[in-house]
PyMOL Python script that loads the backbone (N, CA, C, O; Angstrom):
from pymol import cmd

cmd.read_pdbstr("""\
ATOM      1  N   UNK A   1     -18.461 201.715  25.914  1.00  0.00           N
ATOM      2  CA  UNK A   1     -18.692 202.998  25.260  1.00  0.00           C
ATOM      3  C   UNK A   1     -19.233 202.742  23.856  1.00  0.00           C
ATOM      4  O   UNK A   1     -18.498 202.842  22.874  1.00  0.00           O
ATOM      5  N   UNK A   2     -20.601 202.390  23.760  1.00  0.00           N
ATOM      6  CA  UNK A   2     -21.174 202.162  22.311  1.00  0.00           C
ATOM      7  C   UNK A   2     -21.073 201.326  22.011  1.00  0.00           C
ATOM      8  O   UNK A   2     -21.614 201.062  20.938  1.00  0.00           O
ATOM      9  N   UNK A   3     -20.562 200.615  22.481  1.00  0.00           N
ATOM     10  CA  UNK A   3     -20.396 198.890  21.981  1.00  0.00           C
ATOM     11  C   UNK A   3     -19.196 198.986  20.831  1.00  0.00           C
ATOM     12  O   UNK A   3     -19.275 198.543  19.686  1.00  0.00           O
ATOM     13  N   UNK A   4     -18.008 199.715  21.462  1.00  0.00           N
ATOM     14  CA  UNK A   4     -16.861 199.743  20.833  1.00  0.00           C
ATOM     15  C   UNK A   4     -15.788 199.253  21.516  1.00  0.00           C
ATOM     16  O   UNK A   4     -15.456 199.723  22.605  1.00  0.00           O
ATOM     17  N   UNK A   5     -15.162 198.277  20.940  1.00  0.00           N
ATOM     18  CA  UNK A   5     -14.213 197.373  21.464  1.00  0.00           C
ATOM     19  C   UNK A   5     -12.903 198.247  21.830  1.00  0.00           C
ATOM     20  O   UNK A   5     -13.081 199.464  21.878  1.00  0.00           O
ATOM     21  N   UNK A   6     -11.598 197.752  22.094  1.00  0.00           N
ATOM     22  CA  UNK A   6     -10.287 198.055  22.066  1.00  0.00           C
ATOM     23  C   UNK A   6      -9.715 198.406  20.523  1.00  0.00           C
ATOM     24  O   UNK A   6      -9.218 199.373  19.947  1.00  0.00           O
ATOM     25  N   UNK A   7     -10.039 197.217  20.258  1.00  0.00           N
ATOM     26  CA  UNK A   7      -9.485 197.133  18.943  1.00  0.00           C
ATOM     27  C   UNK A   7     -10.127 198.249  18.173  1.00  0.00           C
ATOM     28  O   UNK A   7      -9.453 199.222  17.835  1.00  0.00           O
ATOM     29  N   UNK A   8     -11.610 198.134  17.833  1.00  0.00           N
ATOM     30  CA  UNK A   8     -12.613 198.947  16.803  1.00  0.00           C
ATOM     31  C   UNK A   8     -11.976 200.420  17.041  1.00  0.00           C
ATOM     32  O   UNK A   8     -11.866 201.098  16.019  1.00  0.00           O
ATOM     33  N   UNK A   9     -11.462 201.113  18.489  1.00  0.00           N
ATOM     34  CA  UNK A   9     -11.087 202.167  18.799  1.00  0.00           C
ATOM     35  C   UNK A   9      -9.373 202.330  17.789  1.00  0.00           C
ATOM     36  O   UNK A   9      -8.994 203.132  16.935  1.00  0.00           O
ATOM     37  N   UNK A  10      -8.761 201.184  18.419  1.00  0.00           N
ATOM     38  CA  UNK A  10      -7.621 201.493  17.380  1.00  0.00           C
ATOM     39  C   UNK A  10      -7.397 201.707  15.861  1.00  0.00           C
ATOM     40  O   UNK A  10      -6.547 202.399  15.301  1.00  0.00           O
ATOM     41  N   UNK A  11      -8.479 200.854  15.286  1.00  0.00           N
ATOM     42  CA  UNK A  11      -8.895 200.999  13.617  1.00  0.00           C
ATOM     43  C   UNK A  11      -8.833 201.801  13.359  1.00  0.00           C
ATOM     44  O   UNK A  11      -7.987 202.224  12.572  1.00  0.00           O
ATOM     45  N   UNK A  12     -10.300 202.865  14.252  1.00  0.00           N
ATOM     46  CA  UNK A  12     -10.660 204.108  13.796  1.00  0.00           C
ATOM     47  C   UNK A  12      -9.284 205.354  14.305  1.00  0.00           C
ATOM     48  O   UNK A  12      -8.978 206.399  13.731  1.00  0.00           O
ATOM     49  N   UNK A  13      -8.805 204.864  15.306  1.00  0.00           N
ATOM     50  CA  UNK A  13      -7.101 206.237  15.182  1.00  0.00           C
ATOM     51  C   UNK A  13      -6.422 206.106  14.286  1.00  0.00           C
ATOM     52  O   UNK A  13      -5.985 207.077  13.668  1.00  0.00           O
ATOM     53  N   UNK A  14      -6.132 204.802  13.955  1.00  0.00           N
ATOM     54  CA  UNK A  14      -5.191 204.418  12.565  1.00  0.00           C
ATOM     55  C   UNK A  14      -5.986 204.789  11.378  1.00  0.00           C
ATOM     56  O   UNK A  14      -5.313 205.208  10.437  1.00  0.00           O
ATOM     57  N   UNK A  15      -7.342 204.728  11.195  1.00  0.00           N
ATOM     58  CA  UNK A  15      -7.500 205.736  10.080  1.00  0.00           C
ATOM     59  C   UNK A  15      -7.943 207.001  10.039  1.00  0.00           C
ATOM     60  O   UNK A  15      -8.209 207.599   8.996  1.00  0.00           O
ATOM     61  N   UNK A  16      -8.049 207.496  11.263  1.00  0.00           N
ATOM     62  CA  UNK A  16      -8.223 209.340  11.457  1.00  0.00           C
ATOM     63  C   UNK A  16      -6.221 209.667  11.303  1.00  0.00           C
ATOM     64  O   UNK A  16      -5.847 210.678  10.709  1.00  0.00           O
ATOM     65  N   UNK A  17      -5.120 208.620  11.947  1.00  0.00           N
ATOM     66  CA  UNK A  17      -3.822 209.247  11.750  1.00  0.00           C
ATOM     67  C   UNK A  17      -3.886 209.195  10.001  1.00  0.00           C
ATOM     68  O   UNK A  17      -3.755 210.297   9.469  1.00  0.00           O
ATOM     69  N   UNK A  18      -4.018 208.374   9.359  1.00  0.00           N
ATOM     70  CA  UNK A  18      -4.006 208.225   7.975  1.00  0.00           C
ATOM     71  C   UNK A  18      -4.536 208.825   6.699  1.00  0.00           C
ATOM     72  O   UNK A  18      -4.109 208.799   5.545  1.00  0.00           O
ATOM     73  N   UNK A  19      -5.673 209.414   7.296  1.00  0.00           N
ATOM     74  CA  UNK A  19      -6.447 209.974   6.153  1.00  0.00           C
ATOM     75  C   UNK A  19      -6.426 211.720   6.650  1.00  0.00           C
ATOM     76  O   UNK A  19      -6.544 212.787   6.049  1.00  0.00           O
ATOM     77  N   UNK A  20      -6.247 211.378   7.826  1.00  0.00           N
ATOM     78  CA  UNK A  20      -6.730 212.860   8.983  1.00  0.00           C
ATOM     79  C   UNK A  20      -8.223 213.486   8.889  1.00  0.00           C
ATOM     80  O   UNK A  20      -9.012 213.230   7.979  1.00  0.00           O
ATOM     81  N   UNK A  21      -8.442 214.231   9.832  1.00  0.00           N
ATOM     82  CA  UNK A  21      -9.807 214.579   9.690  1.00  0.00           C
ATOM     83  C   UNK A  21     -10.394 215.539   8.607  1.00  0.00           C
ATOM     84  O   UNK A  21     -11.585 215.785   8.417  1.00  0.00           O
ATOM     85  N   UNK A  22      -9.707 215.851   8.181  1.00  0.00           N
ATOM     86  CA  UNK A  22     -10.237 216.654   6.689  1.00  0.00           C
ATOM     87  C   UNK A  22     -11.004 215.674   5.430  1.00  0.00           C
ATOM     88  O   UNK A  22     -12.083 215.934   4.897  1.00  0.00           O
ATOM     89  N   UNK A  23     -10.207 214.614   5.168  1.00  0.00           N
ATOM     90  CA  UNK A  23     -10.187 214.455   4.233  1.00  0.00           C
ATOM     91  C   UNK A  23     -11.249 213.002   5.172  1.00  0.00           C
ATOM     92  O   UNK A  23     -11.470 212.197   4.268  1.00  0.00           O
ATOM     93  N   UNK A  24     -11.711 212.611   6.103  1.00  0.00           N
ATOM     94  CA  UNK A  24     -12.601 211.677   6.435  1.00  0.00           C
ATOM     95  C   UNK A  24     -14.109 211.956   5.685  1.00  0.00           C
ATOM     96  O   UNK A  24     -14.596 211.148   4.894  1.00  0.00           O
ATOM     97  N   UNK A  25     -14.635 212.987   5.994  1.00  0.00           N
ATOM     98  CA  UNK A  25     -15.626 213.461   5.093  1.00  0.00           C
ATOM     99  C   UNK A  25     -16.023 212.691   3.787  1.00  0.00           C
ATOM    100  O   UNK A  25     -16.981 212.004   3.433  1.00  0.00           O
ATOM    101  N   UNK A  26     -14.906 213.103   3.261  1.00  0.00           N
ATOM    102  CA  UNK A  26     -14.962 212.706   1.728  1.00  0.00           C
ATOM    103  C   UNK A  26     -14.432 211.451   1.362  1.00  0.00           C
ATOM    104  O   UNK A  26     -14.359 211.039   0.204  1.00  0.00           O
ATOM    105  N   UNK A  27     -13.989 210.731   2.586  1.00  0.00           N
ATOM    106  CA  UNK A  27     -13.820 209.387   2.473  1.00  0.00           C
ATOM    107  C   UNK A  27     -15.226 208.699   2.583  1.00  0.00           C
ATOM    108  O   UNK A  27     -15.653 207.875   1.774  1.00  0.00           O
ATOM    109  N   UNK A  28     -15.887 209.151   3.701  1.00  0.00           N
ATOM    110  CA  UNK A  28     -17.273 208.816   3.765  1.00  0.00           C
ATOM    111  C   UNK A  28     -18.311 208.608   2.575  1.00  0.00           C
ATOM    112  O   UNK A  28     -19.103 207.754   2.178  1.00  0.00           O
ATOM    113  N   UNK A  29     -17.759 210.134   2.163  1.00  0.00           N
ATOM    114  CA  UNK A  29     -18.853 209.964   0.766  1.00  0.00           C
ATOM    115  C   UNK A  29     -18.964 209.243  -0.226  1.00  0.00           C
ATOM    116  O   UNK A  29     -19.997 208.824  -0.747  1.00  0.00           O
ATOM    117  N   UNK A  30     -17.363 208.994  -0.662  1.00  0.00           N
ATOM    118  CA  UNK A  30     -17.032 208.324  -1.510  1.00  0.00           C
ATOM    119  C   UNK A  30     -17.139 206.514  -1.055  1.00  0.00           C
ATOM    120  O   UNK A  30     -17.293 205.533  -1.783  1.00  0.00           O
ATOM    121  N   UNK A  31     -17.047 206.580  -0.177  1.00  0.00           N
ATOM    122  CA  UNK A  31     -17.630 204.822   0.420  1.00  0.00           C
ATOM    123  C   UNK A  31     -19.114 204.708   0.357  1.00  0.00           C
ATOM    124  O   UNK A  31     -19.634 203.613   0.141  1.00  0.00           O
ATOM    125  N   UNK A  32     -19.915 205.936   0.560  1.00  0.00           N
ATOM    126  CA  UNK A  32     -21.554 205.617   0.315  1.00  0.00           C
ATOM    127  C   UNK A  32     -21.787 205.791  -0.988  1.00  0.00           C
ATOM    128  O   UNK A  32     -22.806 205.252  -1.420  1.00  0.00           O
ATOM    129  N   UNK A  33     -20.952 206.551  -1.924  1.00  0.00           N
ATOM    130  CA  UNK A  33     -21.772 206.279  -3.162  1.00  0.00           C
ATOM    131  C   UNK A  33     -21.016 204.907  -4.009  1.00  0.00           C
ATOM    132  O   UNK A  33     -21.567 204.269  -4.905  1.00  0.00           O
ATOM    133  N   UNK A  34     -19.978 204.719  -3.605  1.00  0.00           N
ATOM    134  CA  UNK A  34     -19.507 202.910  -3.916  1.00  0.00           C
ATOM    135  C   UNK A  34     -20.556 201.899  -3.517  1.00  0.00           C
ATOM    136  O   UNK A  34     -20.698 200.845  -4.136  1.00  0.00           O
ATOM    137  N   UNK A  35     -21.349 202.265  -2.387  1.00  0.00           N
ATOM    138  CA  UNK A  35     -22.101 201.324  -2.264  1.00  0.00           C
ATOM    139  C   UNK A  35     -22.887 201.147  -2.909  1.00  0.00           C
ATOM    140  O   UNK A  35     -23.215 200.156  -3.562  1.00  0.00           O
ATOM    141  N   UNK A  36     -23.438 202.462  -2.760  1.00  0.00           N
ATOM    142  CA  UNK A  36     -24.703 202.696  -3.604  1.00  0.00           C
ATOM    143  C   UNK A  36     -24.834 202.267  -5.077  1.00  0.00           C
ATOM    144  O   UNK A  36     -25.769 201.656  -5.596  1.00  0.00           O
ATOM    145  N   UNK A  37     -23.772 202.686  -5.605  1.00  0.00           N
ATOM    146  CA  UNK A  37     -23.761 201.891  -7.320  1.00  0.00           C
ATOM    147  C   UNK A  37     -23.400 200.728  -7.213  1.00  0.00           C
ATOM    148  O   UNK A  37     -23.498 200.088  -8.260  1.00  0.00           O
ATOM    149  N   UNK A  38     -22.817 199.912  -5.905  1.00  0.00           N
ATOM    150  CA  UNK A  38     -22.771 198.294  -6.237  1.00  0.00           C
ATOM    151  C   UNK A  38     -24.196 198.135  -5.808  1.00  0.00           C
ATOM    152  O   UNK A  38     -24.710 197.614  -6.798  1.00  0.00           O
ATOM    153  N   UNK A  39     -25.179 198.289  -4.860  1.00  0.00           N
ATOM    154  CA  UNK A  39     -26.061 197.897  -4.603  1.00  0.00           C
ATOM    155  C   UNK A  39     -27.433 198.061  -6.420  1.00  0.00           C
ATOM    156  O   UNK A  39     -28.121 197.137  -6.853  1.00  0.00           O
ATOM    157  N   UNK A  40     -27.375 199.119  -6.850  1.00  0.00           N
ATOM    158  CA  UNK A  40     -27.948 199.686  -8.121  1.00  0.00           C
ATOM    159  C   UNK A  40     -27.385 198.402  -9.060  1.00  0.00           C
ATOM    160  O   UNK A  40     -28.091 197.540  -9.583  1.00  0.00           O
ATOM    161  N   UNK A  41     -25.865 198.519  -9.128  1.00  0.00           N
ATOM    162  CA  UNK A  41     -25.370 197.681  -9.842  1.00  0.00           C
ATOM    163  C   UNK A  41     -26.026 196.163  -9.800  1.00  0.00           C
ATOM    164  O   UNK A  41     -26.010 195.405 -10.770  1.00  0.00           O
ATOM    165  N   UNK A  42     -26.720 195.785  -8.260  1.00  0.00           N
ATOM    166  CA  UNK A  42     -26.779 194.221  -7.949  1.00  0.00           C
ATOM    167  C   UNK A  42     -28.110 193.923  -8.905  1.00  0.00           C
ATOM    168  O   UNK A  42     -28.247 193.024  -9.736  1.00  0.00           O
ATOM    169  N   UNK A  43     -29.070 194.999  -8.507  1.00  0.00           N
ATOM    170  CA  UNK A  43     -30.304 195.206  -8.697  1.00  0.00           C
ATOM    171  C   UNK A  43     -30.434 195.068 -10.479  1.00  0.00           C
ATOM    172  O   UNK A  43     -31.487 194.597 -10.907  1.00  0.00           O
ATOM    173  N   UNK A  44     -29.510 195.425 -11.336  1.00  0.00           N
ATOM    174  CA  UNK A  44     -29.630 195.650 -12.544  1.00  0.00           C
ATOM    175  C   UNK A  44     -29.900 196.395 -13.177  1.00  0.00           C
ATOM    176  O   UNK A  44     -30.266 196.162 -14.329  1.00  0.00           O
ATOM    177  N   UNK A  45     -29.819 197.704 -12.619  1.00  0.00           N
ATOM    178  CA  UNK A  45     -29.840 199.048 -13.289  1.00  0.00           C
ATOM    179  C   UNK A  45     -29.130 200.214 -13.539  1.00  0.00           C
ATOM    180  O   UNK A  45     -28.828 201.142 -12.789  1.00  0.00           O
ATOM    181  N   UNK A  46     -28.934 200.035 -14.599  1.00  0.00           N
ATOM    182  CA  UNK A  46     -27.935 200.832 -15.104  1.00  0.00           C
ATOM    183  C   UNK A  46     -27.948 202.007 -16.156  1.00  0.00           C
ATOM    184  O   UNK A  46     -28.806 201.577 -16.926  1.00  0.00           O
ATOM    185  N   UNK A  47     -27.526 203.269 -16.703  1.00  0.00           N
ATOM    186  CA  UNK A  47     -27.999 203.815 -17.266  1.00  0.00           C
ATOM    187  C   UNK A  47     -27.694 203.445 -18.911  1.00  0.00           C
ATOM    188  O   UNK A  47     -27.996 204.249 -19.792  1.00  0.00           O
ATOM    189  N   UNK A  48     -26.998 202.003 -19.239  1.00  0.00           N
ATOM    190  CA  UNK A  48     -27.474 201.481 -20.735  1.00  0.00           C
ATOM    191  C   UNK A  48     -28.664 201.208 -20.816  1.00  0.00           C
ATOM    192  O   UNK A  48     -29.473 201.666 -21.624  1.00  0.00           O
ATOM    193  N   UNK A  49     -28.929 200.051 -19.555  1.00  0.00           N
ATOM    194  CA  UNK A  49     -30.720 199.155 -19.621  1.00  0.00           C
ATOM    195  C   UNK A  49     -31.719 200.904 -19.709  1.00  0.00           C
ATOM    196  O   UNK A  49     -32.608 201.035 -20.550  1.00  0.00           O
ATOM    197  N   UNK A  50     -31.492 201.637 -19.084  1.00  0.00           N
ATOM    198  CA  UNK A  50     -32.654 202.885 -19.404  1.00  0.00           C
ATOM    199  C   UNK A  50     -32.429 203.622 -20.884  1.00  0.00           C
ATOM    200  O   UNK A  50     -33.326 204.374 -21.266  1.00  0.00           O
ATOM    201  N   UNK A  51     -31.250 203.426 -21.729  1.00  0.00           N
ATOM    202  CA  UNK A  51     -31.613 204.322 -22.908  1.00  0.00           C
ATOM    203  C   UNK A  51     -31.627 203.087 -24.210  1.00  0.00           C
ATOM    204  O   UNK A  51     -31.418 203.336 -25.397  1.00  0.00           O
ATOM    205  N   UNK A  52     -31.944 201.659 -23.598  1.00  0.00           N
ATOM    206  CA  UNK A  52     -31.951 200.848 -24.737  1.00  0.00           C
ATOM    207  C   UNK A  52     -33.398 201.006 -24.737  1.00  0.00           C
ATOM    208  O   UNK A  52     -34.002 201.081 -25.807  1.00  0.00           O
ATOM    209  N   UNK A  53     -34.057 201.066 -23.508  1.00  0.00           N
ATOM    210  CA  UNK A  53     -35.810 201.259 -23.131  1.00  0.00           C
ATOM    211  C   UNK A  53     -36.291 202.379 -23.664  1.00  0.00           C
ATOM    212  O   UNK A  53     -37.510 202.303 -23.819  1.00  0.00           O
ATOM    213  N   UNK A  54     -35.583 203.916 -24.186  1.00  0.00           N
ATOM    214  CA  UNK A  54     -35.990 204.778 -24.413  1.00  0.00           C
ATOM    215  C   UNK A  54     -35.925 204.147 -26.296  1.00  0.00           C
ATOM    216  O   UNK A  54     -37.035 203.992 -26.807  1.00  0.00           O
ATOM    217  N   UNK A  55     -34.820 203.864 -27.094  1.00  0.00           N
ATOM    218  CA  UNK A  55     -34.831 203.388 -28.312  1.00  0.00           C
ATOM    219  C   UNK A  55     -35.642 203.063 -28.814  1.00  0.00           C
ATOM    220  O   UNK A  55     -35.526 202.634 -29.962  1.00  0.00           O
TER     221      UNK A  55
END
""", "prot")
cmd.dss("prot")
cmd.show_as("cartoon", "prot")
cmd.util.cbc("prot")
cmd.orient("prot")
């Protein structure tokens, strides 16, 4: 089923019992924009390096 294991199925109940489905949403979001500023972060841009460039 999707190339989802036994296990991968149990992860995801143990964190739908844990967080419940309300609040998964906004777990989501908050894990993509963590990424997103470590990935920004890797890259070297940040909003000091843009207002030392505006100075």
């Amino acid at each position: 089923m999707f190339g989802l294991s036994g296990g991968h199925l149990l992860i995801l109940a143990v964190v739908v019992l844990l967080f419940g489905s309300r609040r998964l949403p906004d777990l989501g979001s908050a894990l993509g924009k963590g990424v997103h500023a470590f990935k920004k972060g890797l890259e070297g841009k940040n909003s000091d390096d843009d207002q030392n460039k505006l100075s």
